[in-house]
C-alpha positions as a printed Julia matrix, in Angstrom:
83×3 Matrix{Float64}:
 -14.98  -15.37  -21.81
 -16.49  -12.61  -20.03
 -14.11  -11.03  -17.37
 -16.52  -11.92  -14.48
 -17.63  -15.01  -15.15
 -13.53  -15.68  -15.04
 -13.17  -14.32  -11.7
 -15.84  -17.46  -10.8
 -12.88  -19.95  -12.44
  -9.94  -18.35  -11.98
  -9.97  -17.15   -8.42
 -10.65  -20.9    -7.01
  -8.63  -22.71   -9.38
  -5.67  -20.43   -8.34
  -6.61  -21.2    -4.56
  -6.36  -24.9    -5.43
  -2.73  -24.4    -6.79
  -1.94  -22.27   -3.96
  -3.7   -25.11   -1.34
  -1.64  -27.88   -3.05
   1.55  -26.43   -2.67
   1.61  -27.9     0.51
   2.69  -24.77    2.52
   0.18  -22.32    4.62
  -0.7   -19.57    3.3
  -3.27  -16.67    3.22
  -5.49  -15.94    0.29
  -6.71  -12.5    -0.14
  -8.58  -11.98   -3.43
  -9.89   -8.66   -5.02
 -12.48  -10.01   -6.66
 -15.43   -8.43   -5.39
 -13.66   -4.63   -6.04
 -14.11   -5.87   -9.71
 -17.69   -5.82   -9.22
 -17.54   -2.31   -8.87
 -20.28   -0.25  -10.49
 -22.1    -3.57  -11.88
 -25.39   -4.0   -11.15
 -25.43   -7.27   -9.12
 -23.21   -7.92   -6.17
 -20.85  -10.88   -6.01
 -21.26  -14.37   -4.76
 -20.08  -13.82   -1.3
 -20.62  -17.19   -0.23
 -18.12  -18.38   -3.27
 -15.83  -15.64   -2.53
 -15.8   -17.02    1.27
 -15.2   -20.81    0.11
 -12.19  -19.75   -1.83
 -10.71  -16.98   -0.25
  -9.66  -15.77    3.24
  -9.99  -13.26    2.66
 -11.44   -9.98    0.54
 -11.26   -6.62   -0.78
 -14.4    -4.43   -1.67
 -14.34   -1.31   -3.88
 -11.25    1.12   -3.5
 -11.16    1.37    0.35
  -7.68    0.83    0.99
  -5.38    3.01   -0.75
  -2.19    4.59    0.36
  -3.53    7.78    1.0
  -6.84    6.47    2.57
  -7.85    7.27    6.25
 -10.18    5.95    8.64
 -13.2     8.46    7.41
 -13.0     6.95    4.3
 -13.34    3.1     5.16
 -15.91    4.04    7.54
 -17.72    6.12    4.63
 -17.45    3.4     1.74
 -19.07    0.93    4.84
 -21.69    3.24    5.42
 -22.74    3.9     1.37
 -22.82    0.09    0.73
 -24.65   -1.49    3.82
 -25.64   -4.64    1.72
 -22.21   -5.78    1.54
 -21.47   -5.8     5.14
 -23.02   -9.32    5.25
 -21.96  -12.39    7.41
 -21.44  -15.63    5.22
């Protein structure tokens, strides 16, 4: 199976097993930063259904500052999108 296509299944079937343990819980998935360098964006509207929330590209590393959030916002404007 192509890696991406399993980030459509696995990512939401994950969330279900996380939703049925009964307990609350916050889902943050990476699966847009996998998207990286591909030449389509991700389903943001899937990501939102099954996720709370997200990570895109390498923006939040250990040694990352503000600049550099603010600079990775400003390079991809199509991904700072409402859904």
């Amino acid at each position: 199976m192509d890696p991406k296509t399993s980030l459509y299944a696995g990512y939401p079937l994950f969330g279900q097993y996380l939703n049925a343990s009964g307990r609350p819980i916050v889902y943050s998935c990476s699966w847009p930063a996998y998207w990286t360098g591909a030449n389509q964006l991700p389903d943001y509207a899937a990501i939102a259904e099954n996720c709370n929330l997200w990570r895109n590209y390498g923006d939040i590393q250990v040694t990352a500052s503000t600049r550099s959030v603010l600079h990775t916002v400003d390079s991809h404007p199509y991904v700072a999108v409402f859904v």
